[in-house]
C-alpha positions in Angstrom: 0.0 0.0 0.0 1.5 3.5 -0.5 2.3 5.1 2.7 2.3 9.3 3.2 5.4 11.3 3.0 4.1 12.3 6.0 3.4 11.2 9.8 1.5 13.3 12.5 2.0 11.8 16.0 0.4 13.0 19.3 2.6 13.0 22.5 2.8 13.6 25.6 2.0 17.0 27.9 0.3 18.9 24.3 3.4 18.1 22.1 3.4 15.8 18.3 5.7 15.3 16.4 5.4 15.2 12.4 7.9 13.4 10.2 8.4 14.5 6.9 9.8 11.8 4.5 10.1 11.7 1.4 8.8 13.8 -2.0 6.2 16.1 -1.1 3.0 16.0 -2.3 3.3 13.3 -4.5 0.0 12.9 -6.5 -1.8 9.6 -6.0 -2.4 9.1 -9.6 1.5 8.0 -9.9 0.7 5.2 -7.4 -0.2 3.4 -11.4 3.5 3.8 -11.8 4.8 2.2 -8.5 5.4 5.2 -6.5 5.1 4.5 -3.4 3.8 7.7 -1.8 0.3 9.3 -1.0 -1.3 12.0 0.7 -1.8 15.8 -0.2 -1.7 19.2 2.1 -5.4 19.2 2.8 -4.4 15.5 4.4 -1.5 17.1 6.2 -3.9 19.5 7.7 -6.9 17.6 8.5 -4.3 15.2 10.9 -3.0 18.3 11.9 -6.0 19.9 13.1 -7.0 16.3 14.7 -4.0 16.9 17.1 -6.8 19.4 19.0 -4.5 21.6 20.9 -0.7 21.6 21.2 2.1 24.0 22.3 5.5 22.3 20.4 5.6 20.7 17.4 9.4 19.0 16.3 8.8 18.7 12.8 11.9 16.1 11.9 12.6 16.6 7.8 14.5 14.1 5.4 13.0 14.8 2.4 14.4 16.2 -1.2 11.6 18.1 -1.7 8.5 17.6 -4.0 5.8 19.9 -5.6 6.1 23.7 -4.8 2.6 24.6 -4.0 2.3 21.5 -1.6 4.9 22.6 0.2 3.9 26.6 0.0 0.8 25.2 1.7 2.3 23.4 4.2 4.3 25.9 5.3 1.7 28.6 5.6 -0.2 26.0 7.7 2.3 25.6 9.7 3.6 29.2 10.1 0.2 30.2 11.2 -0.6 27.3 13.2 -0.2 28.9 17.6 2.4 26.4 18.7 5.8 26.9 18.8 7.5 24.8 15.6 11.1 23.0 16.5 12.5 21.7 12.9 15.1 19.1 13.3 16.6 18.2 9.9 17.3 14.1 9.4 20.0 14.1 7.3 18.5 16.4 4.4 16.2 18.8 3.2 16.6 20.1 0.2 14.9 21.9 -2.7 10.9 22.3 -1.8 11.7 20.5 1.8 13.8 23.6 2.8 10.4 25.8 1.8 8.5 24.0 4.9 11.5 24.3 7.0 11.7 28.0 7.3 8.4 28.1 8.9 10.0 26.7 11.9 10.7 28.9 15.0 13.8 27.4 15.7 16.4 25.0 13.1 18.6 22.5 14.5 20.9 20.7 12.1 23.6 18.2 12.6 27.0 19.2 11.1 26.9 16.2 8.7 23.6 16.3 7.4 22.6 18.5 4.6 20.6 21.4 3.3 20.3 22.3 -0.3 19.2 25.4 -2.6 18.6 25.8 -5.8 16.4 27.7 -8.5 12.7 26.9 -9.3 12.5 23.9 -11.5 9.7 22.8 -14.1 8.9 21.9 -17.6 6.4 23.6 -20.4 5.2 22.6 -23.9 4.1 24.9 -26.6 5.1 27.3 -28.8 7.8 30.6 -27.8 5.4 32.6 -26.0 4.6 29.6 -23.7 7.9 28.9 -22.7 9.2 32.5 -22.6 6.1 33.3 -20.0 7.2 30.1 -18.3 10.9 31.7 -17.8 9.4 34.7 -16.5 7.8 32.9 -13.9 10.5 30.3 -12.9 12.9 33.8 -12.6 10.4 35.6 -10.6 9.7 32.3 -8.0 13.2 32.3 -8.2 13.8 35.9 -6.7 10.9 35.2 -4.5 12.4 32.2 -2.5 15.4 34.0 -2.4 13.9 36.3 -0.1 12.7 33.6 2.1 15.7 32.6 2.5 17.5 36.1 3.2 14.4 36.5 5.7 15.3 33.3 7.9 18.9 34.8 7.7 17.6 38.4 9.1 15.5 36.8 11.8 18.6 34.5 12.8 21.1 37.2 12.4 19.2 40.4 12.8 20.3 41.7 9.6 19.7 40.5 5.7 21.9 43.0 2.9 20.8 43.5 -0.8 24.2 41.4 -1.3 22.7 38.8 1.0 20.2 38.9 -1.4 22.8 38.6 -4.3 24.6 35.9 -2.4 21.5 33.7 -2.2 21.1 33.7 -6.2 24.1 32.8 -6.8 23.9 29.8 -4.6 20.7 28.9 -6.0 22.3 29.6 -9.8 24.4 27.1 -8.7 22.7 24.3 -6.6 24.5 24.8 -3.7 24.7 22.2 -1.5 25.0 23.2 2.5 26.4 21.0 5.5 24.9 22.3 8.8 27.9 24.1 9.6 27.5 25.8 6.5 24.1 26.4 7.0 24.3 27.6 10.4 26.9 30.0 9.2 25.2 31.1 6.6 22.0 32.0 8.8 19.3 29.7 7.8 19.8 27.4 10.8 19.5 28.4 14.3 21.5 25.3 16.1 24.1 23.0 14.8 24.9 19.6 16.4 27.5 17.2 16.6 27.7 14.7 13.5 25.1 12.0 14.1 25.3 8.4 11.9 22.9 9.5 9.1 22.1 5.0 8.8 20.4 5.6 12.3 18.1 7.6 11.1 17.6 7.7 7.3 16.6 4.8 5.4 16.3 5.4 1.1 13.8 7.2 -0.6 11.6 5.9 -3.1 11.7 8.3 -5.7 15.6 9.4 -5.0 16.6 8.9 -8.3 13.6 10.9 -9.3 14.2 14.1 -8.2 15.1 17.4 -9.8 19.0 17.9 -9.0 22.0 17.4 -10.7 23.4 14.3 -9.5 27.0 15.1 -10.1 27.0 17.7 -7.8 25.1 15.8 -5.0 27.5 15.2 -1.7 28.7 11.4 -1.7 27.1 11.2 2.0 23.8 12.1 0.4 24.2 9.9 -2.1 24.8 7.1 -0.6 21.6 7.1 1.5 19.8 7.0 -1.7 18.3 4.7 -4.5 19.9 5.9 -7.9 19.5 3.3 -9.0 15.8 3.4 -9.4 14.2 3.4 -12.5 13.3 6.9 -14.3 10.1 8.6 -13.8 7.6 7.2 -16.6 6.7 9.5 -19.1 3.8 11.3 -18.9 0.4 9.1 -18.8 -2.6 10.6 -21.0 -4.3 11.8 -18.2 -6.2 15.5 -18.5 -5.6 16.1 -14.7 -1.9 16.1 -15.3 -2.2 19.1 -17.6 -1.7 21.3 -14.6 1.4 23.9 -14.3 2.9 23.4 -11.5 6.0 24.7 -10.7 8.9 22.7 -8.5 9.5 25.3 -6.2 7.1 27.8 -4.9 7.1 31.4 -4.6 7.8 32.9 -1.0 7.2 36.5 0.8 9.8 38.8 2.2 8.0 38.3 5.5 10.9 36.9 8.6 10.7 33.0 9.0 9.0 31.3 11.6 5.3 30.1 13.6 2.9 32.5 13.2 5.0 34.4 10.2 3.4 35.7 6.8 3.7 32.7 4.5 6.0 33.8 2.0 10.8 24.4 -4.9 12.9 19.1 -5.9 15.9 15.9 -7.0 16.9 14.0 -10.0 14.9 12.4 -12.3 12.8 13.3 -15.4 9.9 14.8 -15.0 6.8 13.8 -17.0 6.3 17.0 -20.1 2.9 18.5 -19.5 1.3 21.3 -21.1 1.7 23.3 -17.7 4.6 23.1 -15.1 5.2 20.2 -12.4 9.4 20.7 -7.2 11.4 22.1 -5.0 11.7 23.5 -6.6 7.3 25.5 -8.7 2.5 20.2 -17.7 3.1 19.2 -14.3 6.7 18.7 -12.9 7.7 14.9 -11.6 8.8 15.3 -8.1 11.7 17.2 -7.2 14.0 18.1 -4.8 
């Protein structure tokens, strides 16, 4: 049966816990193809909500990202949502995953696992004007996550530059992949901790090899928690509820990070072409990172 990327525990003295795993928001019509994932934000929400009332949430993330929009929504749930938000990232978050992760309060991040950035992802069909529209809109999600970023940074760091700004694109031009020192030093984690053994607490994820990133660039310790060996993402079924644009990594607000803050894209694999966009980054998109 396919199991959520997602798991929202009750706990003791009004605390849960949710564990994010896997590729966000991955649509239950790829279950056809063997992908072994379900559930959607409403369902993230409704569990939520079923929680009743809680004052601390450790949301626990190892996940290389998914659909932008999911995770948009997730995020603004969560951000809005009165208890206090403790993310604690398993090993990695990257592309949409990170999205989620700055609506936490507070960031803790071993110095061995990983965080990475990079540009909205997504794929188009149709004739110039379609795909020079979809390039304005990838470049101007872009921009807009950037700023999510550089607001974590100022809420951590009490300060965010127009070079911070500058900084951030350029990592994200380049796919930058973070260790939790680097991420800590950079701003967009609060905590750092010591190295923990990433085989305690990781196990491989489904759709690895189908995610949105360059693989050659991916950190061997990431890599090796992974399935590339998987097979590619099918093509495209002939299904008119695929015909969505979706992009792989969704737009954010200049608003600070954090519970209660203004809400504001995914890994390697090929993405099914759809008339519309599909990740982590914003046809639509196969799951990113």
């Amino acid at each position: 049966m396919p199991r959520p990327w997602f798991q929202v525990t009750a706990l003791a003295e009004r605390k849960a816990e949710i564990a994010l795993r896997g590729v966000i928001g991955v649509p239950k019509m790829w279950e056809q193809y063997g992908v072994n994932a379900a559930g959607t934000a409403r369902d993230f929400e409704k569990e939520l909500k079923a929680l009743g009332q809680v004052d601390e949430i450790t949301l626990r993330i190892y996940s290389p990202g998914g659909y932008v929009f999911d995770a948009l929504a997730i995020h603004d749930i969560l951000a809005n949502h009165p208890a206090r938000i403790i993310a604690v990232i398993d090993g990695l978050a990257a592309s949409a995953a990170t999205i989620v992760l700055m609506a936490a309060d507070r960031v803790s991040m071993p110095s061995n696992a990983y965080l990475m950035i990079h540009n909205a992802q997504g794929c188009e069909c149709g004739d110039h004007r379609a795909l020079v529209k979809m390039a304005q809109d990838l470049e101007k999600y872009s921009a807009d996550i950037a700023k999510l970023y550089a607001g974590k940074i100022r809420a951590i760091k009490g300060s965010a530059t127009k070079k911070t700004l500058t900084d951030l694109r350029a990592m994200m031009d380049a796919e930058t992949w973070l260790s939790g020192s680097e991420a800590h030093a950079l701003g967009l984690v609060d905590e750092v901790t010591n190295e923990v053994a990433l085989s305690a607490c990781l196990t491989p994820l489904d759709l690895a090899a189908r995610l949105p990133v360059n693989l050659d660039r991916v950190p061997e310790a990431v890599r090796a928690a992974f399935d590339t060996t998987a097979p590619a993402t099918p093509s495209e079924p002939d299904n008119p509820a695929m015909k969505i644009r979706t992009p792989l990594l969704a737009p954010a607000t200049d608003a600070p990070a954090g519970g209660g803050g203004t809400p504001p894209t995914p890994a390697p694999a090929a993405a099914p072409t759809a008339t519309a966009p599909t990740a982590t980054a914003p046809p639509p998109v196969a799951p990113p990172a």
